[in-house]
TORKOL-4160 file (C-alpha; in steps of 0.2 Angstrom, whole numbers, padded with zeros to 4 digits, m for minus):
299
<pt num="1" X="0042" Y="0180" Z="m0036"/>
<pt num="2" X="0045" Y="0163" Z="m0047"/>
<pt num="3" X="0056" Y="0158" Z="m0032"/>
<pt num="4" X="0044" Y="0166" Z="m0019"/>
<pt num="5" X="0030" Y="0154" Z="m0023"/>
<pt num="6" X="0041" Y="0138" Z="m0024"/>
<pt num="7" X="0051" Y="0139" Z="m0008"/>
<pt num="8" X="0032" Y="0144" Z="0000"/>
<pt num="9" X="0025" Y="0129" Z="m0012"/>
<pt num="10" X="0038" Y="0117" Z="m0005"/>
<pt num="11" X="0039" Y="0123" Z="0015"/>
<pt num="12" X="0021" Y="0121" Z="0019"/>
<pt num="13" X="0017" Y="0106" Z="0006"/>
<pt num="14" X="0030" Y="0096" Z="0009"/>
<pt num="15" X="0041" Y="0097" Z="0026"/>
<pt num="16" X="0025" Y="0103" Z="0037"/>
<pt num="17" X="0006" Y="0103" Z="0033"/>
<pt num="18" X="0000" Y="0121" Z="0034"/>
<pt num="19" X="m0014" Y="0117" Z="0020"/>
<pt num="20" X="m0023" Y="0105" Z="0012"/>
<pt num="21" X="m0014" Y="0091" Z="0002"/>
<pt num="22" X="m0028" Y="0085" Z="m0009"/>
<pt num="23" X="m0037" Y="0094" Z="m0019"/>
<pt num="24" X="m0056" Y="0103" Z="m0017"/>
<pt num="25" X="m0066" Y="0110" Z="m0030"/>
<pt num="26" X="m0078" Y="0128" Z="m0031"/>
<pt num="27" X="m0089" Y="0114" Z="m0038"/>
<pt num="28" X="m0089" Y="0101" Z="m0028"/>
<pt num="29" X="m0104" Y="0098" Z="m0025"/>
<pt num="30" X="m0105" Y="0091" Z="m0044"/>
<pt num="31" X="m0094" Y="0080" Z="m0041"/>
<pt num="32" X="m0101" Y="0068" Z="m0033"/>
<pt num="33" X="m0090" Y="0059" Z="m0020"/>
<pt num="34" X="m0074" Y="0069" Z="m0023"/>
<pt num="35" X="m0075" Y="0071" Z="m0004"/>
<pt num="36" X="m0086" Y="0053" Z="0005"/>
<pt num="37" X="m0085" Y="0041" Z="m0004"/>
<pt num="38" X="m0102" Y="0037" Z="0006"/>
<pt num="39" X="m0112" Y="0048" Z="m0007"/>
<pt num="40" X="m0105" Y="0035" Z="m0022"/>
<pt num="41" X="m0121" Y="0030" Z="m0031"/>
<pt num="42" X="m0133" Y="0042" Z="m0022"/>
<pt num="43" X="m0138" Y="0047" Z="m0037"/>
<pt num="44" X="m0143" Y="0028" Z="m0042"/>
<pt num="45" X="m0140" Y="0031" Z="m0059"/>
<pt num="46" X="m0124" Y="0031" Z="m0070"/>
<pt num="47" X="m0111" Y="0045" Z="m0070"/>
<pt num="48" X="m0096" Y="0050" Z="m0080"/>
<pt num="49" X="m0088" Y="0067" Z="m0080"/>
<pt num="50" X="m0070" Y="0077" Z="m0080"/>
<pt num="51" X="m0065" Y="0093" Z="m0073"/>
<pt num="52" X="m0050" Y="0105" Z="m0074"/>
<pt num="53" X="m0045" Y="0117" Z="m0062"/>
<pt num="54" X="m0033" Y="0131" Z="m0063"/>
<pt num="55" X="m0026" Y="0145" Z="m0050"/>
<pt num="56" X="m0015" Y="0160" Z="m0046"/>
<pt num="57" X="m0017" Y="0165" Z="m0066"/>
<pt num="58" X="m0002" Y="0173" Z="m0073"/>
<pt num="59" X="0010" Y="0166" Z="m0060"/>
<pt num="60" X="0021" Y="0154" Z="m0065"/>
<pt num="61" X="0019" Y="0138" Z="m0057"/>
<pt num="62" X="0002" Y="0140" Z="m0049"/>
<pt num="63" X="m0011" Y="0125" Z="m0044"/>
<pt num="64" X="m0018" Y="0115" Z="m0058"/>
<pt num="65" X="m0030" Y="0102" Z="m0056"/>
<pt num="66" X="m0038" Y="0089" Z="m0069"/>
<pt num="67" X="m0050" Y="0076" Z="m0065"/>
<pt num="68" X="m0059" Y="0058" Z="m0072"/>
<pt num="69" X="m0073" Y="0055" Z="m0062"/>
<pt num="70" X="m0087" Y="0040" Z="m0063"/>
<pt num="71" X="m0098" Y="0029" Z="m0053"/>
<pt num="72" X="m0112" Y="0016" Z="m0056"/>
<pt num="73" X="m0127" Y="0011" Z="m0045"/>
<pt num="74" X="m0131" Y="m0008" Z="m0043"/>
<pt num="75" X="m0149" Y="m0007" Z="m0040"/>
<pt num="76" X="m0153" Y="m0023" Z="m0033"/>
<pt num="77" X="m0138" Y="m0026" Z="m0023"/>
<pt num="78" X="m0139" Y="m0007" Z="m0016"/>
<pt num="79" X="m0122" Y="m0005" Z="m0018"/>
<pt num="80" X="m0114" Y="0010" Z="m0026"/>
<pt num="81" X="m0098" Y="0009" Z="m0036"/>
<pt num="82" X="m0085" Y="0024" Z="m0043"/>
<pt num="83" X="m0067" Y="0032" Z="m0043"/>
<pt num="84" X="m0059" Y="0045" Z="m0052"/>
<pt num="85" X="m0040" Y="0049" Z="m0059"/>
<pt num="86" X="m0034" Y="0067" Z="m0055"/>
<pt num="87" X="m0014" Y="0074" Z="m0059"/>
<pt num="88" X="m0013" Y="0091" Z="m0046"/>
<pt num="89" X="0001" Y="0101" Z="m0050"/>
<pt num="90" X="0010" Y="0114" Z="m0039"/>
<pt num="91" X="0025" Y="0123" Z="m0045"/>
<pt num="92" X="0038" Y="0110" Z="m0041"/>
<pt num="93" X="0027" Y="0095" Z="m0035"/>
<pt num="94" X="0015" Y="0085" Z="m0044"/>
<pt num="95" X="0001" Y="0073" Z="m0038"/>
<pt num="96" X="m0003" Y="0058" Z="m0049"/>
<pt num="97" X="m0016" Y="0046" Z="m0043"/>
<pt num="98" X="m0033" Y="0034" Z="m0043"/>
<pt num="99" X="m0044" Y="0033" Z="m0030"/>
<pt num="100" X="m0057" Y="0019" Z="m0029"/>
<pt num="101" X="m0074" Y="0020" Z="m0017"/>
<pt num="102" X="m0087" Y="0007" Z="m0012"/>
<pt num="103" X="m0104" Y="0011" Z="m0003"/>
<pt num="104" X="m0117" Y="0002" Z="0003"/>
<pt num="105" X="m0134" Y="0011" Z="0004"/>
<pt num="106" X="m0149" Y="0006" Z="0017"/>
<pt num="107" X="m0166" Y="0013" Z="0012"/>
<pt num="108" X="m0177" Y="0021" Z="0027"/>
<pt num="109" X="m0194" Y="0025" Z="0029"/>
<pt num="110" X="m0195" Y="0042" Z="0025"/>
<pt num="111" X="m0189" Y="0037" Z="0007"/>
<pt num="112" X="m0173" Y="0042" Z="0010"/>
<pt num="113" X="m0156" Y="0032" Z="0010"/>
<pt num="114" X="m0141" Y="0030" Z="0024"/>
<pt num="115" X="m0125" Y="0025" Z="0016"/>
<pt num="116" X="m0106" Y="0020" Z="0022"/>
<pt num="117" X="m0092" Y="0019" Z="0012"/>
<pt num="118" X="m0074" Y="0014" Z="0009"/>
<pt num="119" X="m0061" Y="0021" Z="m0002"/>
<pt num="120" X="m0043" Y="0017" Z="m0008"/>
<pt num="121" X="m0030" Y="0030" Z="m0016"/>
<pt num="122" X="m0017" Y="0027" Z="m0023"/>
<pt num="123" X="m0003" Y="0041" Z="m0029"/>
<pt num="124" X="0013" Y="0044" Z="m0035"/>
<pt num="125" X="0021" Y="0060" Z="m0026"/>
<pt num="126" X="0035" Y="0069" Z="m0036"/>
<pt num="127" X="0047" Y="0083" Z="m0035"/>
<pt num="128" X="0055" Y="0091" Z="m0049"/>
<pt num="129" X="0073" Y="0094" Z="m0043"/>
<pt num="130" X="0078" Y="0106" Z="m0056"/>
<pt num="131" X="0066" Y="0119" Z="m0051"/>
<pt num="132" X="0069" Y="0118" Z="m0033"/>
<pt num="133" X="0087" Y="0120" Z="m0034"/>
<pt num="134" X="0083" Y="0140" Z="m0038"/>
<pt num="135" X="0075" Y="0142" Z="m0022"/>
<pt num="136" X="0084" Y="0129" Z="m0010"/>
<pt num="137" X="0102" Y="0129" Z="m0017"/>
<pt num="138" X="0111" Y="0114" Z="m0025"/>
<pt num="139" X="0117" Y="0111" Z="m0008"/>
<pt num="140" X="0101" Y="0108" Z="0000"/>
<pt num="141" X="0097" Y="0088" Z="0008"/>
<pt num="142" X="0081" Y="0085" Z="0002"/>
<pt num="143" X="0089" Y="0086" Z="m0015"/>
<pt num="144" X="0099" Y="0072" Z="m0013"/>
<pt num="145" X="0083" Y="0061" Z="m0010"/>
<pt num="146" X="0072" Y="0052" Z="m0019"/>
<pt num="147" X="0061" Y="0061" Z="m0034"/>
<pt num="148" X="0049" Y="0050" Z="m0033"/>
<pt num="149" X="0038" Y="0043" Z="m0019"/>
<pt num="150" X="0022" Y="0029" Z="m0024"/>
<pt num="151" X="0008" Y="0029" Z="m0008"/>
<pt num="152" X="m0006" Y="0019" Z="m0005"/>
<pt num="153" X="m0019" Y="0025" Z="0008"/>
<pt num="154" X="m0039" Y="0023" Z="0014"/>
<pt num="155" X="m0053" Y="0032" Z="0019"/>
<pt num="156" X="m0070" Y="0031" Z="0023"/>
<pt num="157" X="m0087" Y="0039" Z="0026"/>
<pt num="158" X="m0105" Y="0041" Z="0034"/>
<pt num="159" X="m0119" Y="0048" Z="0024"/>
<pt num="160" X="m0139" Y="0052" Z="0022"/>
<pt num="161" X="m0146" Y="0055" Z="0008"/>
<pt num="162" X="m0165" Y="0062" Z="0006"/>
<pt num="163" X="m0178" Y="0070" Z="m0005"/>
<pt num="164" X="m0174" Y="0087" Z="0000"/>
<pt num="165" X="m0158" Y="0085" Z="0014"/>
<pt num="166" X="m0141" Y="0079" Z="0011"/>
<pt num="167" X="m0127" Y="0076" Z="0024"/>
<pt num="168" X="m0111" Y="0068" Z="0026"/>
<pt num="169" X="m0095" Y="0067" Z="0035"/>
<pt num="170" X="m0079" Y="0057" Z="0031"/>
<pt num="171" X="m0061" Y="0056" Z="0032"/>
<pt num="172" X="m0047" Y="0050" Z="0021"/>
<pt num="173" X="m0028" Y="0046" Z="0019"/>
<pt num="174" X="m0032" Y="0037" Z="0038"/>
<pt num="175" X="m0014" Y="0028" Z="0039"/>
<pt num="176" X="m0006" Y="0044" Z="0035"/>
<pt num="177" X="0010" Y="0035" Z="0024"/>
<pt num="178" X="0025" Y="0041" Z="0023"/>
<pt num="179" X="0033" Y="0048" Z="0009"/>
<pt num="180" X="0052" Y="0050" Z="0017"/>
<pt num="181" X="0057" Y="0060" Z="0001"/>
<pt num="182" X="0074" Y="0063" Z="0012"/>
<pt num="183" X="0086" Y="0047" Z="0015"/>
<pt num="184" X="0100" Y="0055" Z="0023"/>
<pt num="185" X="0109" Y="0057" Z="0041"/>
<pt num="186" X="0102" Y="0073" Z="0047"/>
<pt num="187" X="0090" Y="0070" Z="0061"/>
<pt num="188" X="0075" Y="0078" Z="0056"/>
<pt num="189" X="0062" Y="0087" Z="0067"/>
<pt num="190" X="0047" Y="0085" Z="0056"/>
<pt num="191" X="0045" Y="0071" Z="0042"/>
<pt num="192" X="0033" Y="0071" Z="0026"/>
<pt num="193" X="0018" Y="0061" Z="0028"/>
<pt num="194" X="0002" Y="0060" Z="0019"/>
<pt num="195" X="m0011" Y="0067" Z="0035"/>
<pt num="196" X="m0028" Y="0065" Z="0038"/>
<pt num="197" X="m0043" Y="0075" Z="0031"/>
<pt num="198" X="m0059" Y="0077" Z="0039"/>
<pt num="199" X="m0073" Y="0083" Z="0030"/>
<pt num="200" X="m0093" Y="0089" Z="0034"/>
<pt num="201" X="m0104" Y="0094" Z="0020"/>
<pt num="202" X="m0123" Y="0098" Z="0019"/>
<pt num="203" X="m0134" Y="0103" Z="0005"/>
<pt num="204" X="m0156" Y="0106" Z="0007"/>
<pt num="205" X="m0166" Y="0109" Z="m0010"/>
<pt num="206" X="m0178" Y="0122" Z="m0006"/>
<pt num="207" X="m0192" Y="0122" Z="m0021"/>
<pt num="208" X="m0196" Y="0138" Z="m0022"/>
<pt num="209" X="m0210" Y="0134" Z="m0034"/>
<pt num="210" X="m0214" Y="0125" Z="m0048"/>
<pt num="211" X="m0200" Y="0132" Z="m0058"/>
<pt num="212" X="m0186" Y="0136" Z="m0046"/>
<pt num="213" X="m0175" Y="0127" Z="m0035"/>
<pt num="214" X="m0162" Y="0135" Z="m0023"/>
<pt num="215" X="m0148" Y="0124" Z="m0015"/>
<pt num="216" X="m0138" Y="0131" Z="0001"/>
<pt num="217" X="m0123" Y="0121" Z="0004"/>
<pt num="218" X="m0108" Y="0120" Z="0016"/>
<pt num="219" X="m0091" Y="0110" Z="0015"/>
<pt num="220" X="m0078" Y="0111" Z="0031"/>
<pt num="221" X="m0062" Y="0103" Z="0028"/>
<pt num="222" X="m0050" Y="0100" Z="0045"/>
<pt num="223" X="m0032" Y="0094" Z="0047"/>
<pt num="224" X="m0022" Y="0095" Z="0061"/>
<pt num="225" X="m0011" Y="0108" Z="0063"/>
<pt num="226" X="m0022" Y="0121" Z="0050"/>
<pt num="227" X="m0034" Y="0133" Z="0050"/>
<pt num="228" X="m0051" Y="0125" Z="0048"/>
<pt num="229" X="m0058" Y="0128" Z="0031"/>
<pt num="230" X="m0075" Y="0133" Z="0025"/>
<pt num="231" X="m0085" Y="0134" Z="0010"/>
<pt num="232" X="m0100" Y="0137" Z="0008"/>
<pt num="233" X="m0115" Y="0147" Z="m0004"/>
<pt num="234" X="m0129" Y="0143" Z="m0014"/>
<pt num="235" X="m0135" Y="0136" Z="m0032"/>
<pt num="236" X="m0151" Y="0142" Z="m0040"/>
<pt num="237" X="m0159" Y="0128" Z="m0051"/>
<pt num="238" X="m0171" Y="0137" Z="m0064"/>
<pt num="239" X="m0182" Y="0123" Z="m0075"/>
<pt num="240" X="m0171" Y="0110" Z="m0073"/>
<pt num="241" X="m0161" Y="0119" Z="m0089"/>
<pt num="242" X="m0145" Y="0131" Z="m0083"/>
<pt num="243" X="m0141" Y="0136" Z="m0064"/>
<pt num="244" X="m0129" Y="0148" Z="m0055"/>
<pt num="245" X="m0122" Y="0151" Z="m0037"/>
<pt num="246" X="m0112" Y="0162" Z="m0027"/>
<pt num="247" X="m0101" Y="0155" Z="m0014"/>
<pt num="248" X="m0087" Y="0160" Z="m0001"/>
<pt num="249" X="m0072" Y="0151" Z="0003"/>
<pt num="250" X="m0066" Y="0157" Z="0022"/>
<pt num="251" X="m0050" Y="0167" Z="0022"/>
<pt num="252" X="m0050" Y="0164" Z="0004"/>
<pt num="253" X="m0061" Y="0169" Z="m0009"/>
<pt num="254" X="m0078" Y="0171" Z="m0018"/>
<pt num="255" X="m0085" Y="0162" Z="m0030"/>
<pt num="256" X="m0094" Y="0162" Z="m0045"/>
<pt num="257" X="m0103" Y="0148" Z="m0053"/>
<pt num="258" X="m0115" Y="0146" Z="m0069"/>
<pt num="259" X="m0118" Y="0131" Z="m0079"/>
<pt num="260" X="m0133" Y="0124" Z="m0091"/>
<pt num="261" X="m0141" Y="0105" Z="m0091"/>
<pt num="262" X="m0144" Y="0098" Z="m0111"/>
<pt num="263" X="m0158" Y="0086" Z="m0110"/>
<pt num="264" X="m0158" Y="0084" Z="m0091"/>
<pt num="265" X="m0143" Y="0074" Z="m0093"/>
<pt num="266" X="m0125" Y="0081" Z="m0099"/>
<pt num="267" X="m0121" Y="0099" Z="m0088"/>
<pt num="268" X="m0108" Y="0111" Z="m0091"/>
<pt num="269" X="m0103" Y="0120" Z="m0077"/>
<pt num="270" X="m0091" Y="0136" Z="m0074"/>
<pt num="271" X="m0082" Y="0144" Z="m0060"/>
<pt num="272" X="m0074" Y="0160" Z="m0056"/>
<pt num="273" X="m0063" Y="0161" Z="m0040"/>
<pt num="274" X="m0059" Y="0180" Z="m0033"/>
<pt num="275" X="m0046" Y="0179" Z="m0021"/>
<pt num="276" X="m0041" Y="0189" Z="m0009"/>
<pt num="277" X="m0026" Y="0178" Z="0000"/>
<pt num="278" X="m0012" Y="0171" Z="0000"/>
<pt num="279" X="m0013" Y="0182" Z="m0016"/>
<pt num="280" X="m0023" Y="0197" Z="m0022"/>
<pt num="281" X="m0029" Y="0206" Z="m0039"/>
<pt num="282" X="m0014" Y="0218" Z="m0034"/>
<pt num="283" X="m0003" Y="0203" Z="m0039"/>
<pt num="284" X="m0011" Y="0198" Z="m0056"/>
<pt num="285" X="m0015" Y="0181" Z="m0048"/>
<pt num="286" X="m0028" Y="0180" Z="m0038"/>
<pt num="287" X="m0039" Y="0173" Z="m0049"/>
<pt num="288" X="m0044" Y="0154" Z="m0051"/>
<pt num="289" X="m0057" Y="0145" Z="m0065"/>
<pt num="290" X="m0065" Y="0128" Z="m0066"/>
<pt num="291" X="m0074" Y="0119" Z="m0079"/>
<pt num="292" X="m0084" Y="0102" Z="m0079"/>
<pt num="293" X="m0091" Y="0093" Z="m0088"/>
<pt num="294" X="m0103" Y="0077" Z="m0083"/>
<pt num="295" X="m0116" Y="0065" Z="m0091"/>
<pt num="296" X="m0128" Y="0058" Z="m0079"/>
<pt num="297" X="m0137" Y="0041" Z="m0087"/>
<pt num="298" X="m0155" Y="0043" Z="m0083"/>
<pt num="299" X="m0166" Y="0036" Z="m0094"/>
């Protein structure tokens, strides 16, 4: 199974893009702008947070994530600024990077805010050689390449911001770097590339009353050459004091989400991933939990 899940790991990761190459979250929402960097500052206050992420339990090598996260609002100048430092790690690859956003926000007359934003990433993309070799054979080319590759790359996004709507839609790793991992002869018909992700999200507060708030909210998530993906649930706000959601992941998995809010300003939250693909409970890894943390500086 151990060498199962790496050559599958390295084929669709690596050689050709069959899946997503940066990482998502059951709780992205929370985030902030893990996905537009448009949205950076929308809150026009303060944030810092972390997050960890892990998947497939009781398989070796399975996905983990961990996240930094923060951004500040400069009131007067209407500019939001923010980045976060994540490590993602796949079986034998390993994503190290920071990425950097800048927004500027235009107010509107229905008190609401349009935004555009521009980010920078940059990464280190690594291969561990050693556990490759189980699954490729010593003999294999792309083990006589390089371990390492270091990337830089860009993206940027559109969004609107309201009292009650929120929409977005943006697009990152736009020059699409190489990372030529391979340096030999062989002529090869596909080469490793950082490609282009397209992202849509939405979110509506519905007040429900005085008391109660519930939050639909969708993500899709396009790449060339893969399926397109979709997320999407909703979050029920009680008091302003603890929340929890139920979400679907297309093709995927469910999702279960619960989380609490101390003094309207540092929130918990927790979520429970049930797959059903590429894995499934009959393979004692198809499950997936999140945690985050944030502090929100409102006065």
């Amino acid at each position: 199974m151990k060498r199962l899940l790496f050559a599958a790991i390295f084929s669709t990761g690596v050689m050709v893009v069959s899946a997503q190459q940066l990482t998502t979250a059951s709780l992205y929402d929370q985030h902030g702008f893990l996905h537009n960097p448009a949205t950076t500052g929308a809150t026009q206050h303060g944030v810092i947070g972390a997050s960890y992420r892990t998947m497939w339990e009781g398989i070796d090598g399975g996905p983990q994530t961990a996240i930094l996260f923060g951004s500040g609002y400069l009131k007067n100048a209407k500019i939001g600024i923010g980045g976060y430092l994540y490590n993602d790690v796949t079986g034998p690859t390993k994503r190290t990077g920071i990425q950097t956003s800048y927004s500027y926000h235009i107010p509107l007359r229905n008190g609401g805010t349009f935004s555009v934003g521009v980010e920078a990433r940059f990464q280190q993309y690594s291969i561990d050689k050693v556990k490759l070799q189980e699954s490729l054979g010593s003999q294999d080319p792309v083990l006589a390449g390089e371990s390492k590759r270091f990337k830089g790359d860009a993206g940027l996004g559109l969004a609107y911001n309201g009292k009650k709507f929120q929409a977005g839609i943006s697009v990152s790793q736009l020059i699409q770097s190489k990372l030529d991992f391979y340096n030999g002869t062989f002529t090869r018909t596909e080469e490793a590339r950082l490609y282009r992700h397209y992202y849509f999200h939405a979110n509506y507060a519905w007040n429900v009353d005085g008391n109660t708030k519930i939050i639909p909210n969708v993500l899709f998530i396009y790449l060339p050459n893969a399926p397109l993906e979709f997320q999407g649930g909703a979050r029920v706000e009680h008091k302003e004091l603890f929340f929890w959601g139920v979400a679907l992941r297309a093709r995927q998995s469910w999702m279960l989400s619960a989380g609490v809010h101390v003094q309207k300003k540092f929130t918990i939250g927790y979520s429970f991933d049930i797959f059903n693909t590429p894995l499934s409970v009959f393979d004692k890894g198809a499950n997936a939990h999140e945690i985050m943390l944030r502090y929100d500086f409102i006065k």
